[in-house]
C-alpha positions as CSV (number, residue, x, y, z in Angstrom):
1,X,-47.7,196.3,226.6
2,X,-44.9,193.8,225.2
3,X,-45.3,191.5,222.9
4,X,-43.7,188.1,223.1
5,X,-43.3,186.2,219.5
6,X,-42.5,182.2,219.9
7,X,-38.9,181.8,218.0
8,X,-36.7,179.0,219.1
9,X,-34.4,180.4,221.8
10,X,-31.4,177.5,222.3
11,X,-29.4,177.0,219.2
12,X,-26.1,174.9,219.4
13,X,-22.9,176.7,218.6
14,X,-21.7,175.5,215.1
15,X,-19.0,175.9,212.9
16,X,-18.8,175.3,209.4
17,X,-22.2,173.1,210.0
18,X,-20.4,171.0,212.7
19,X,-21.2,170.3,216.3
20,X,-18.3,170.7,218.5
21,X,-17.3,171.2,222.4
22,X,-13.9,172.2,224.2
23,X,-13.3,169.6,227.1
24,X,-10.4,171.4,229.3
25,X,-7.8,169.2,231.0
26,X,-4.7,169.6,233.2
27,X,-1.2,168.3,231.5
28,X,1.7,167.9,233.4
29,X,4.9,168.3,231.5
30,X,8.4,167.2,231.8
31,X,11.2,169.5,232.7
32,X,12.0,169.6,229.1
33,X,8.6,170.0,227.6
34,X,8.3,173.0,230.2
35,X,11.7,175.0,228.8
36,X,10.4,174.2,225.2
37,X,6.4,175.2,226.4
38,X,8.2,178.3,227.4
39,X,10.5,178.9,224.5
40,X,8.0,178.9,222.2
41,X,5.4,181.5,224.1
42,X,8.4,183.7,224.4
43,X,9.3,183.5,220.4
44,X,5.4,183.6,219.4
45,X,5.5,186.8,221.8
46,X,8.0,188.8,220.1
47,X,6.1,187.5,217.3
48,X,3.0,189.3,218.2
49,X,4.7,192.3,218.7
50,X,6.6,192.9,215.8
51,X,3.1,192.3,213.7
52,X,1.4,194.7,215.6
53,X,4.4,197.4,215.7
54,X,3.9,197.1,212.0
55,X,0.5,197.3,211.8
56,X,0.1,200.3,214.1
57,X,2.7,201.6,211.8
58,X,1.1,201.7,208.9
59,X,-1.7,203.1,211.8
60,X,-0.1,206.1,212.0
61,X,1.5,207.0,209.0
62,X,-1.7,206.8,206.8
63,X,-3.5,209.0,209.6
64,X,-3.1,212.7,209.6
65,X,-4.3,215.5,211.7
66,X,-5.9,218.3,208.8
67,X,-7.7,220.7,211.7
68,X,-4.1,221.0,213.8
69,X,-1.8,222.8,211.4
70,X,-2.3,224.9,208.5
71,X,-3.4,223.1,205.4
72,X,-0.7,224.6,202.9
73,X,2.1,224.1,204.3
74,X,1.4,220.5,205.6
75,X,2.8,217.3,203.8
76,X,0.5,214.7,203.0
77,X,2.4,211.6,203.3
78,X,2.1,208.6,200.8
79,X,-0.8,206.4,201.7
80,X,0.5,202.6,202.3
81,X,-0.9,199.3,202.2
82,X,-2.7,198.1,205.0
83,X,-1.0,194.9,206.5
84,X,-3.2,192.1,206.2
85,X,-2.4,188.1,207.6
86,X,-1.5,187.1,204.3
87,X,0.8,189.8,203.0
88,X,2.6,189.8,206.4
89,X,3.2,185.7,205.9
90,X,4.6,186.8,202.5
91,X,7.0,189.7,203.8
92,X,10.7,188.7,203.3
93,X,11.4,190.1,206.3
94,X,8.6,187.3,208.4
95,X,10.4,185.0,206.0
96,X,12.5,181.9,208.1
97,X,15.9,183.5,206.4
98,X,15.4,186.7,208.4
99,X,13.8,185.8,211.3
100,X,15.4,181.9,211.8
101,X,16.1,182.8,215.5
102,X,11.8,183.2,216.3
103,X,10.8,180.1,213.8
104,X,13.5,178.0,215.0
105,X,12.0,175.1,216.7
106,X,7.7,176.1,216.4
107,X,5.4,174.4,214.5
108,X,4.2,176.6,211.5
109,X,0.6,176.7,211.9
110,X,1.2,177.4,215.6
111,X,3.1,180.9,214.2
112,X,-0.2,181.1,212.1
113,X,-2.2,181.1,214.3
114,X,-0.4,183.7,216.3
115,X,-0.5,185.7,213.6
116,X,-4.3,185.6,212.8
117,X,-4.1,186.4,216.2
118,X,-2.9,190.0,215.7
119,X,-5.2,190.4,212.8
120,X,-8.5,189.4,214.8
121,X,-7.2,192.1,217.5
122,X,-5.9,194.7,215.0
123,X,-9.7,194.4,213.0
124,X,-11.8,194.9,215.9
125,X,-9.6,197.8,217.0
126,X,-9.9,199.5,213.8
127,X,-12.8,198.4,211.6
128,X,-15.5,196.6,214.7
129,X,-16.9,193.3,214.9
130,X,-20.2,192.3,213.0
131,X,-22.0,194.6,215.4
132,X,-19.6,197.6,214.5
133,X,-18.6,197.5,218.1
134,X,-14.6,198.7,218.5
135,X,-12.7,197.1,221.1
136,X,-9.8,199.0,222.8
137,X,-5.9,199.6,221.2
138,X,-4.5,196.1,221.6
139,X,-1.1,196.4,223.8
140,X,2.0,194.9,223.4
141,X,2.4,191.8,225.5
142,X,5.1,190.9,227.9
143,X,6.2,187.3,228.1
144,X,4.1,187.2,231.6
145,X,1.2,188.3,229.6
146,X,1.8,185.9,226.5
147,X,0.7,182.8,228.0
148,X,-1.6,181.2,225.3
149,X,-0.6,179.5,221.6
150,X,-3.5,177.0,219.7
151,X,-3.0,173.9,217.9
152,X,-5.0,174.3,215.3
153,X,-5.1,170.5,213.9
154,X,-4.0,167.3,215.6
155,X,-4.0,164.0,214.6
156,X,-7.3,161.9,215.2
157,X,-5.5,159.3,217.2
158,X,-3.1,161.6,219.4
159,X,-4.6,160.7,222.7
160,X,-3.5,157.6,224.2
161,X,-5.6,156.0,227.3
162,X,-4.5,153.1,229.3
163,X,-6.7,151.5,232.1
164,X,-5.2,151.8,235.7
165,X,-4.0,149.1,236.7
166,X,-3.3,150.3,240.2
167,X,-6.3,150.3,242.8
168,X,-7.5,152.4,245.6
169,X,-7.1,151.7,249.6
170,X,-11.1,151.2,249.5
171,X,-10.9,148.5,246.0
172,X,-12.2,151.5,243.8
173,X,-10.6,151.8,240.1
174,X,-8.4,155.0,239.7
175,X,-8.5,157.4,236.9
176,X,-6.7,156.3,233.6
177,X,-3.3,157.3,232.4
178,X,-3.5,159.5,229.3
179,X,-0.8,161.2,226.9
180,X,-1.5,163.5,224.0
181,X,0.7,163.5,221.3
182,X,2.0,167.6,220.7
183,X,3.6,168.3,217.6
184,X,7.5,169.0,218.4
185,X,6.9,168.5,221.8
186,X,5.7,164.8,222.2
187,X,4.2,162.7,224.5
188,X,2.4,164.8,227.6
189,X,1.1,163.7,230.1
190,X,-2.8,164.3,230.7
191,X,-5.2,164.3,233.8
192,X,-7.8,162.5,232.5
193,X,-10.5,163.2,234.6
194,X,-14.0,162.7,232.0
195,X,-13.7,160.7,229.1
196,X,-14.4,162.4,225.6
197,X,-17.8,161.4,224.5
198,X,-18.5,158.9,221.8
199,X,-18.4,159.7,218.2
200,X,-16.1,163.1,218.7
201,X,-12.9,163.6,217.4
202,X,-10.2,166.1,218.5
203,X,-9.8,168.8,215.8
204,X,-7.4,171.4,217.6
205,X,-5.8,172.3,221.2
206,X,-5.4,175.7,223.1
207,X,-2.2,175.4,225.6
208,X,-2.4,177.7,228.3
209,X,0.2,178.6,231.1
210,X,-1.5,179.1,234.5
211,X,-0.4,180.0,238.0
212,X,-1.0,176.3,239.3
213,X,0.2,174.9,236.0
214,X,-0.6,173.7,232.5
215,X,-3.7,173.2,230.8
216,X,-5.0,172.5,227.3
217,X,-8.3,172.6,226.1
218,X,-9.4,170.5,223.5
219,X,-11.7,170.6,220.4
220,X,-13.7,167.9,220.0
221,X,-16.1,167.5,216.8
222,X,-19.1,165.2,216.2
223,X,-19.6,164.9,211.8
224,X,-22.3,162.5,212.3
225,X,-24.8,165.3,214.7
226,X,-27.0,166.5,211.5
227,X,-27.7,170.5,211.0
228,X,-30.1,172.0,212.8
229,X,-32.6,173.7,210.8
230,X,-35.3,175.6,213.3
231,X,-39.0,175.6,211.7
232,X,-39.7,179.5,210.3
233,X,-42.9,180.6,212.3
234,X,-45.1,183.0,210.9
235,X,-46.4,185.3,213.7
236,X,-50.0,185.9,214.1
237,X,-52.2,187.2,216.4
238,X,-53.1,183.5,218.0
239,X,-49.4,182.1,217.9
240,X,-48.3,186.1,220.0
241,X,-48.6,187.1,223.8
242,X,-48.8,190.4,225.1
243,X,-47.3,191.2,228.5
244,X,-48.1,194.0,230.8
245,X,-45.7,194.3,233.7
246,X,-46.7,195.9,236.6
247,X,-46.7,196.9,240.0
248,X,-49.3,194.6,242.5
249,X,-48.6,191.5,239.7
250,X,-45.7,190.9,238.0
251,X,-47.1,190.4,234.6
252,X,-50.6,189.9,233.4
253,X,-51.0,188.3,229.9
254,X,-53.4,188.9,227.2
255,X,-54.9,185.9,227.7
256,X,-56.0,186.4,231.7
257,X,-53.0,184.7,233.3
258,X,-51.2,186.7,236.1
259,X,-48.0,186.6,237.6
260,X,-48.0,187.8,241.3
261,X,-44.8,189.1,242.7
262,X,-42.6,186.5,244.6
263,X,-41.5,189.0,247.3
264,X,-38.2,187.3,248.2
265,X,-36.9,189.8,250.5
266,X,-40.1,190.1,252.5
267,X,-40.2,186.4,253.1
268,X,-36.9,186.1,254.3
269,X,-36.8,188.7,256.2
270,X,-37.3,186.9,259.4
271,X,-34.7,184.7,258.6
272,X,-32.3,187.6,258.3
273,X,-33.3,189.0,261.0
274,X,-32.4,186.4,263.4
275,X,-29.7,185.6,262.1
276,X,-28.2,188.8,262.7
């Protein structure tokens, strides 16, 4: 017997209260917006490996094996700090000074954002996620394998759309030009093929480099869409429904309704049949 209690099943995705969505579109970039697009995954790349070389590291060196080798005679090294996202943004060695040749030329919060990056990866390898679940080692990327940065704030009024003027052979309206505004990159240009719904803004942008091309997929938030708050239900014995699956019905419920068994397969099996 199972026992079904009535909860609400769909809740929106929310963040900090907020409704959002991520609207994906294709950008096509000039020449020059393609060598800096490419500059600055192969900078944030290096990036990501340094952090994580220093962070496994620190791994390693605080980690010790006590049933390997005999106990007296083995040195204990000096336990370290962990590296964390804030203290490796304050390292003089991350500073611009030392490392001008990877900041050169990248927005800061996109190097951020690299970096919180690593820290995400490097805390579900070691520590879980809110389940306790441990992903694998994270791996040091390749500039092949680097192929995403995030934009994690934009300006409200970065995307430009102009009508068409231009119209089809049949007298149909084509799609409209678009151009978002990047920060150090510039204008780029954007197939706009659905318009962003009313009332959302863009909040942030994830660029990605794909086999076919560019693409960047925006953030979109709606302030004005007001909490959702589902109704607490108290479960009782009228408000519950007890299920018992079987094998002649599908389910029977406590309160006489049955299920029977759909039997795809037996009736289509004509239909497979000749067509084989």
């Amino acid at each position: 017997m199972v026992i079904i209690e009535l909860k609400e099943v769909m809740e929106l995705k929310r963040s900090k209260d907020r409704f959002k969505l991520n609207y994906q579109y294709r950008i096509v970039p000039e020449k020059q917006q393609v060598y800096q697009l490419n500059n600055w995954l192969y900078k944030l790349c290096r990036i990501h490996n340094l952090m994580l070389e220093e962070r496994f590291n620190w791994w390693e060196c605080n980690r010790h094996p006590v049933n390997a080798c005999p106990v007296f005679v083995t040195h204990l090294p000096e336990l370290k700090d962990q590296p964390t996202y804030y203290s490796q943004k304050r390292a003089t060695h991350w500073s611009r000074e030392a490392c001008k040749h990877l900041y050169d030329g990248v927005h800061s919060q996109v190097i951020q954002e690299a970096t919180k990056r690593v820290e995400d990866t490097f805390n579900r390898f070691v520590a879980g996620d809110s389940n306790g679940k441990r992903s694998g080692k994270p791996r040091f990327k390749s500039v092949r394998r680097y192929r995403t940065f995030s934009i994690p704030q934009l300006k409200p009024d970065c995307l430009t759309v102009t009508p068409n003027p231009h119209r089809r052979k049949n007298g149909g309206t084509r799609r409209d030009i678009a151009y978002i505004n990047l920060p150090k990159i510039g204008q780029v240009k954007l197939i706009y093929h659905r318009p962003i719904p009313e009332g959302f803004t863009i909040k942030a942008a994830l660029v990605s480099r794909r086999a076919d091309g560019w693409y960047i997929c925006l953030t979109l938030e709606d302030k004005t869409v007001p909490m959702l708050k589902p109704p607490k239900i108290e479960v009782t014995q009228e408000n519950s429904l007890g299920l018992d699956v079987g094998l002649e019905k599908f389910w029977t419920a406590s309160d006489g309704e049955v299920e029977p068994i759909q039997q795809h397969y037996r009736k289509s099996e004509l239909k497979l049949v000749s067509q084989w």
